[in-house]
N, C-alpha and C positions, 0 to 999 in steps of 0.2 A: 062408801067407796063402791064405784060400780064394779062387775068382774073384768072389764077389758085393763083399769087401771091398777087393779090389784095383782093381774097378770104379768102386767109388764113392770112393778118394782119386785116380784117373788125373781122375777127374770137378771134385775139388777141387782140383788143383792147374792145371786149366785154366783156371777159374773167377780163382782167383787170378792166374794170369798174367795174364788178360786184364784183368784192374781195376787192376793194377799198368802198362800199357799206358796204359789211359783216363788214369791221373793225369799219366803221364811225357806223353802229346799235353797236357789242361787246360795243365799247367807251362809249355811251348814257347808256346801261344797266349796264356797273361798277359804271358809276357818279350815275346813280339810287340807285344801291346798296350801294354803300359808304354814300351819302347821310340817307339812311333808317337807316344804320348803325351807323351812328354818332345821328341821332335821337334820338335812341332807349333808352339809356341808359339814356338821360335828364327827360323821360317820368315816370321813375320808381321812383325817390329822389321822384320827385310830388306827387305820387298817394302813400308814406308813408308815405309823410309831414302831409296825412289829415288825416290819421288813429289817434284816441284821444290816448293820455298818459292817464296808469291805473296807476302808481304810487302816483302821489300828489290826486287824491280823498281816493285811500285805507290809505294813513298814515292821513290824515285827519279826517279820521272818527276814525278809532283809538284815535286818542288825543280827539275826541271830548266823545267819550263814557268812557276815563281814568275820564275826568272832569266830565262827571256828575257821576260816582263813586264813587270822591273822595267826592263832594258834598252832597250824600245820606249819608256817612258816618261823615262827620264833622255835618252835622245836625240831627244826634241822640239822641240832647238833653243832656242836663246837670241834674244834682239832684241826689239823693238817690235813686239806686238800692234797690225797694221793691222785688224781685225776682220773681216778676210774669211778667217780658217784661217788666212794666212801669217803671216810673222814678218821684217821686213828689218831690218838692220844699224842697230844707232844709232851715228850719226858720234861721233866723239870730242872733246870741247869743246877749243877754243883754249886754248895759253897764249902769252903772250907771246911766246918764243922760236921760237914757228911763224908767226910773225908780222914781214911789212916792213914797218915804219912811216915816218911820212915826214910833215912839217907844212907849211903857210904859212899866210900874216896875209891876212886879208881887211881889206877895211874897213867893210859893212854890219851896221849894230846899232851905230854906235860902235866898228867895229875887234873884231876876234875872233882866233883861235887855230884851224884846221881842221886836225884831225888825221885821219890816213887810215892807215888799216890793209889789208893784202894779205897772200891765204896766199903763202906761201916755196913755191917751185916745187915741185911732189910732191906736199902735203899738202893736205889737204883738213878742215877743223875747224868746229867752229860757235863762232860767238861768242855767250856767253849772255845773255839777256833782261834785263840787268843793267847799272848808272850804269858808265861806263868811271871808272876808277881814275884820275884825275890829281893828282901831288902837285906842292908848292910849293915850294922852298928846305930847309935842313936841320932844319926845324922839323916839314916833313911837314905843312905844310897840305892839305887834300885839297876839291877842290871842289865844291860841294854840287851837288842835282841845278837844270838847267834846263827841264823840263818835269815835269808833273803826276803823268802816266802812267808807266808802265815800256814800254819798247820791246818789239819782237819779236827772238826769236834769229837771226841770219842765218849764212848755210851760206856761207863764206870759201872758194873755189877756182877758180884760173886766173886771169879778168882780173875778178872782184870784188870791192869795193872797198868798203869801211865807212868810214862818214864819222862823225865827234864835233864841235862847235863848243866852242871853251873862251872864256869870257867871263875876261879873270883878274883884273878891277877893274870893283866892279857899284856902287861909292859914288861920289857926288860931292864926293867932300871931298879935301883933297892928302895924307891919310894914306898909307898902302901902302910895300913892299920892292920895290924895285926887284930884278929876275934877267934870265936869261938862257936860262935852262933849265927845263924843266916835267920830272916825270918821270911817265910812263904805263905802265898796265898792265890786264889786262883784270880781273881780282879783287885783291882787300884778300891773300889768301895766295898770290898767283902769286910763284915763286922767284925772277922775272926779271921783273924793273920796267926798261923801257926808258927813259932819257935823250935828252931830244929837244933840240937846239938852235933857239929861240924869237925872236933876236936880244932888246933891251932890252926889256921890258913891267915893269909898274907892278903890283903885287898884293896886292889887299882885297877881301875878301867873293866868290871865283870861283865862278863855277857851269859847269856841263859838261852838253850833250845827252846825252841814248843814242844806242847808234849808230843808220845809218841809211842807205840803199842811195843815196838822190839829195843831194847835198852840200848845195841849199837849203834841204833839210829841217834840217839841222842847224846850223840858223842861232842861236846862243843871245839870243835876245830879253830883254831885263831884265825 
């Protein structure tokens, strides 16, 4: 081989090494790149995994301020509206059995029936705006009313005292049943009708006051 051509292949197989070079670096820097690239995108899900949810604390607090809401409102108490914002206690109506009863005979009007009612130590009741209950013999006559009006409730505790008048014969004719006993109570469905001993009286057509705080008010007039 002369030196001119042994020149020019030392020359080509330089050439080529060095192009065989350039491809083997390009190869390294796409795996680099592909690599980085397939990377990338795992890295992002993570970094939104750690960000907090604002959802479940905002509805949460929600329900929890509906509750204590609802809670200020159902504990506004119960009772009688006095109109000033407050609320006091309504007493508890009378029945019979909260009640000493206790009669005797007058004699103005023509002789009468005074029945008297007292709370039983402790209690404290009202008696309602309503004709007292008095019945008659086992036939349950009941006596009608002696006044026009309905009376006022009165609040029964310690040493007060409700008065009734019972008229138990308002004819003048000799008709009537003779008894002994009346029987009283403060309403038509009280479970406890008291039996009062009356001694003898004559009975036709009776009538009965409401009750009534001064005993001459309960005078039953014909």
């Amino acid at each position: 081989m002369s030196g001119n051509r042994r020149k020019a292949f030392l020359v080509s197989a330089a050439l080529v090494g060095g192009m065989l070079l350039m491809t083997a670096c390009e190869d390294g820097d796409t795996a680099t790149d592909t690599g980085a690239a397939q990377g990338s995108p795992s890295a992002t899900p993570a970094a939104d995994a750690s960000k907090p949810s604002n959802s479940g604390s905002g509805e949460g607090a929600d329900k929890g301020s509906d509750t204590a809401g609802k809670g200020t409102e159902d504990g506004a108490g119960s009772g009688a509206d006095t109109g000033n914002g407050k609320r006091e206690p309504v007493g508890q109506s009378c029945g019979s059995n909260d009640i000493s009863w206790s009669s005797r005979s007058e004699t103005q009007a023509g002789g009468y029936i005074l029945v008297m009612a007292k709370a039983k130590p402790g209690i404290t009741c009202v008696l309602p705006a309503a004709l007292p209950v008095v019945a008659f013999g086992s036939d349950g006559t009941e006596a009608g009313p002696a006044e026009q009006s309905v009376g006022q409730q009165i609040t029964l505790s310690g040493g007060t005292t409700a008065y009734a008048g019972v008229n138990p014969k308002t004819t003048n004719s000799d008709g009537g049943k003779e008894l002994e006993s009346i029987i009283v109570s403060v309403a038509n469905d009280d479970p406890d009708p008291v039996s009062l001993r009356v001694g003898t009286i004559t009975v036709q057509d009776p009538i009965v006051t409401n009750w009534h705080t001064v005993p001459t008010d309960a005078v039953p007039f014909n």
